[in-house]
N, C-alpha and C positions, 0 to 999 in steps of 0.2 A: 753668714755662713762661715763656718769652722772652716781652716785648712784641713784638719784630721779627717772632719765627718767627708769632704769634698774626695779628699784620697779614697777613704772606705769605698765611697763608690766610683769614683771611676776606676779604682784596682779592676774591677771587676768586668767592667767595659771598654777599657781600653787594654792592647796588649803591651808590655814592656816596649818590642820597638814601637810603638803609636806613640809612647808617654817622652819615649825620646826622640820622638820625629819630632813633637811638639816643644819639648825643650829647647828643640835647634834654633824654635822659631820665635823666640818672647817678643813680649811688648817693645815697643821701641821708643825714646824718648824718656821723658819722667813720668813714666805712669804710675799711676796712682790708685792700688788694686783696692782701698778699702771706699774711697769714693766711687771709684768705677762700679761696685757692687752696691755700694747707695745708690746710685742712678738706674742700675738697674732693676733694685726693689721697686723705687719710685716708680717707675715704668711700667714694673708688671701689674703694679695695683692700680693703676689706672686704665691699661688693657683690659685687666679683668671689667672692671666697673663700666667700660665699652661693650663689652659683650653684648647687653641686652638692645644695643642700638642698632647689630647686623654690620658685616663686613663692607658694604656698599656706602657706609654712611660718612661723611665728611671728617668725621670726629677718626673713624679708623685709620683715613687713610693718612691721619698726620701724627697716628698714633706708632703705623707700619711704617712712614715717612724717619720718624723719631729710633726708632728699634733697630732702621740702617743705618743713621747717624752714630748711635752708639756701639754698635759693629764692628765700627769702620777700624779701631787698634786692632782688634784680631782681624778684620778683612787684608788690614795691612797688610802683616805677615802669612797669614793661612795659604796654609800650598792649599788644592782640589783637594786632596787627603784627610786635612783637616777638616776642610769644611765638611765632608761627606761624612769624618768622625763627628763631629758635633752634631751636627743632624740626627744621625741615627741614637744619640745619646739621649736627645732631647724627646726625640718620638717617643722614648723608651721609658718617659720619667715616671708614667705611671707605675709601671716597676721599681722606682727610687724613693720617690716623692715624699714616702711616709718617713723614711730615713733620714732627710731632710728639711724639718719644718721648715728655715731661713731658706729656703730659696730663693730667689729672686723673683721669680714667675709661676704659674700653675699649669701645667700642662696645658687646660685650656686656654688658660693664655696664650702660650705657643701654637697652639692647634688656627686660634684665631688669626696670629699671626699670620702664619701661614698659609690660611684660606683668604687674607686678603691678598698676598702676594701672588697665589694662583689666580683671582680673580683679574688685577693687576696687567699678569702676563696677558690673559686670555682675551683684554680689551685691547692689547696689543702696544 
């Protein structure tokens, strides 16, 4: 994923002060933003290819396990703001998506994500 194509859209989704809340808040340590997005391709393509096994299944939940694991630099810093920015971002990719083939992940990915983490809560 291009820095430029990544700008083009969140110009669009995030507003000026969002883009400088999140400035306030970078990575911390030696992170390392071109491997951090190899591990998150790696990730999503192996989400996807879970898909057909259902949220319930052991394979997901160490797949949802793995997807908080590499969170965790932005969990670091992320005010509530952020995180509720990113979210809504993400809900929204099928709005994006075609813009950016390099993604890291497919929507559905995300979506799955997410429906193991609701299931998750909901076993308490």
């Amino acid at each position: 994923m291009q820095p430029e194509d990544w700008k083009k859209v969140t110009d669009r989704y995030f507003s000026d002060e969002e883009k400088a809340h999140w400035a306030e808040h970078p990575p911390q340590g030696d992170f390392d933003q071109a491997e951090y997005s190899r591990k998150w391709a790696d990730l999503g393509k192996r989400v996807e290819a879970a898909i057909p096994h259902g949220p319930d299944s052991p394979e997901a939940q160490a797949l949802f396990d793995e997807w908080q694991q590499l969170l965790a630099p932005f969990t670091a810093v992320a005010t509530p703001q952020m995180m509720q920015g990113a979210t809504r971002f993400y809900e929204r990719m099928d709005e994006w998506k075609g813009e950016m083939p390099n993604a890291p992940f497919t929507p559905e990915a995300f979506g799955f994500i997410q429906e193991i983490g609701r299931r998750g809560k909901a076993k308490g």
